[in-house]
Residue, then its C-alpha position, 0 to 999 in steps of 0.5 A: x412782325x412781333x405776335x403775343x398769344x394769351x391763354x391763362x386757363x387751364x392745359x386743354x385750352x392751352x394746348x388747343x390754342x398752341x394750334x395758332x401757331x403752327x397756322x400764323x407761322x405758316x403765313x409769317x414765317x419771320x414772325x416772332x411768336x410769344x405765348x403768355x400762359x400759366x407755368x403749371x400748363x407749360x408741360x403740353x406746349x414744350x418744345x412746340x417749334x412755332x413757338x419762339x418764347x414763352x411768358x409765364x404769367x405767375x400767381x403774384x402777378x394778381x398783386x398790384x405790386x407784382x402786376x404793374x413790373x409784369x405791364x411794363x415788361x410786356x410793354x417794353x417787347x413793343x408788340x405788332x399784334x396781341x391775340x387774346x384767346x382768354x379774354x378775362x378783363x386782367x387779359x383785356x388790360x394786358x392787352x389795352x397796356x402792351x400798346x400793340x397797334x392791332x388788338x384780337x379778342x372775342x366780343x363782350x361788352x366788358x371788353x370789346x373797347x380794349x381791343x381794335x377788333x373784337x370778333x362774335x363768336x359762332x355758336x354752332x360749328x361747321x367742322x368736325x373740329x369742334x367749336x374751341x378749335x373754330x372759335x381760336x381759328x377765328x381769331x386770325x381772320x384779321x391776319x390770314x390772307x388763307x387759312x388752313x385746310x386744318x390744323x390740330x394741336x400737337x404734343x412734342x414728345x423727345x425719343x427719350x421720353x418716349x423710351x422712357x415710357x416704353x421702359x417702364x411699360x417693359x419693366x412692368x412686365x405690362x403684355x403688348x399682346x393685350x392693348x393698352x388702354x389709359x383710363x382718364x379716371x377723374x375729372x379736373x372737378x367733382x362736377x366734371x367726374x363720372x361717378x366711381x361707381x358707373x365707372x366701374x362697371x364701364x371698366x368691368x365692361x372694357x376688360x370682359x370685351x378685350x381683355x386690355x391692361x388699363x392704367x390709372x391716370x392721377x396724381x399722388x394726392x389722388x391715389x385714395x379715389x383712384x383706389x376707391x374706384x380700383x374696389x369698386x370693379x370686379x376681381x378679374x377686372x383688378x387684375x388688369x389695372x395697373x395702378x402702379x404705373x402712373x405718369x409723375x409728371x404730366x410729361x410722363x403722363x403724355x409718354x405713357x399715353x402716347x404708349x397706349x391704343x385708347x384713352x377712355x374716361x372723363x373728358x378734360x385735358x387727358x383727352x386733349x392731350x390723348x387727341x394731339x397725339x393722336x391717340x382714340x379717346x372715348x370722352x364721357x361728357x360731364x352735364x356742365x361741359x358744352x359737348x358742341x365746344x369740345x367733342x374735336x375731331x370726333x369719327x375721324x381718328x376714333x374720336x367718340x364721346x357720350x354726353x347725358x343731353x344725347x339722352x335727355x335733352x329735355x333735363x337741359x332746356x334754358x338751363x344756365x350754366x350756373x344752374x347746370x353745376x348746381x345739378x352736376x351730382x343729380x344729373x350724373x346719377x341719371x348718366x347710368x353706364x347702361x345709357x354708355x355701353x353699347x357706344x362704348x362696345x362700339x369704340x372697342x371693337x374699333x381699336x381691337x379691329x386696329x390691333x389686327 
């Protein structure tokens, strides 16, 4: 059997949707198993052994020029079975092309016909695994004779990325004495970023409670923000954040964090990865996130999250999405750290208590 897996989004949902691998070649050990994504979220799936090949989809693919080869390469690998987690109108072409005999997709009348079975999504979930991992899960039903008990995703670090990250941590003269805490500092957006300001002070609260060393997570076009949220904490609270010491890759990234007792900030992709490895996250939600789809594995691991509709659920009746956007920067205003840092107090008395 033949399978292809499409999921061209971003790192979280790649790297959560890595989990069907593991469940099919579980049950088809023989199965050849491909995955189409974006090159750019191939750092958070590599060396994953249940994946056989991965399909890089490429921007120019967009192009008809470039599109219409693409087709006729997936075509050409004469599929058993294509599984598409996307599910896009360009994924629903793709698989309507590849001229697999089963085709899995969520339900939407857009593209229900390009697929033979096209699955309703639930819409609460029954796990403490979170509706993402659910929904993906669900996809399988037309394949699996048994499902797992569970399955999370997983990040494959080689032993020398990891002593590379424990080098520069030692290099760094950075305590193991202190815990080490990663700070998710900025979200993939604006309207998915706490604001700097109450972020601050939640840093001013993790170092007056345990004293940790934090570190920054960010890319080099990112440094002046996460300057500008380094000002805005307190001076004995600089002296702890080590903003020098940041992953140059996401692989890097990953390794440091896999250094780390916690990861503490916007939730997004570093929480997912943070989690596959199993590493405590604390996530705060932005307004526009579905916390019932991405609060996975919570108080099971250490896993806590916080989200403004715990406290004002009022602010999110018949709200659309579209609508939720548009007040994103209104409503962090009303997301105060005073709303955060009693849950918050609670997650770090439970990684100090995991240090002892």
């Amino acid at each position: 059997m033949k399978i292809l897996i499409i999921q061209q989004k971003m790192i979280g949902d790649v790297l959560t949707s890595s989990i069907l691998f593991e469940a099919l070649r579980a049950q088809y050990p023989q199965a050849v198993l491909h995955y189409l994504i974006y090159r750019h979220t191939l750092p958070v799936v590599e060396n994953n052994p249940f994946i056989d090949k991965f399909i890089i989809y490429e921007e120019d693919y967009k192009k008809p020029t470039h599109l219409l080869p693409f087709l006729k390469e997936i075509r050409g690998e004469k599929y058993d079975v294509v599984i598409d987690v996307y599910s896009k109108l360009g994924t629903a072409l793709i698989s309507a092309v590849s001229g697999a005999p089963i085709t899995i997709s969520y339900k939407k009348w857009y593209t229900r016909f390009s697929y033979t079975h096209p699955l309703p999504r639930k819409s609460k979930a029954t796990t403490n695994a979170g509706l993402a991992i659910e929904h993906r899960l669900d996809l399988l039903k037309p394949l699996l004779k048994k499902f797992p008990a569970e399955v999370k995703p997983k990040i494959y670090l080689t032993d020398s990325e990891i002593k590379n990250a424990k080098n520069t941590l030692i290099n760094s003269e950075i305590s193991p004495e202190k815990p080490l805490i990663m700070i998710s500092v900025l979200g993939s957006s604006a309207d998915k970023t706490y604001p700097a300001e109450y972020l601050a002070q939640l840093l001013d609260q993790i170092v007056t409670e345990t004293n940790a060393n934090l570190l920054f997570n960010y890319i080099p076009s990112q440094r002046e923000a996460a300057e500008h949220t380094f000002q805005l904490c307190n001076p004995e609270t600089q002296l702890n954040i080590h903003l020098g010491i940041f992953g140059k890759s996401l692989r890097e990234f990953m390794a440091l964090t896999s250094q780390c007792d916690a990861l503490i900030g916007n939730e997004g992709g570093a929480v997912n990865m943070a989690k596959a490895m199993d590493i405590p996250t604390f996530a705060i939600f932005s307004p526009v996130v579905s916390r019932e789809d991405w609060s996975l594995f919570e108080n099971e691991t250490g896993n806590s999250s916080v989200h403004l509709r715990d406290h004002s659920p009022h602010l999110f009746e018949s709200l659309s999405k579209k609508e939720l956007k548009e007040r994103s920067a209104e409503y962090y205003q009303l997301f105060r750290p005073n709303l955060i840092k009693d849950q918050l107090s609670g997650f770090l008395r439970a990684i100090k208590s995991g240090r002892d």
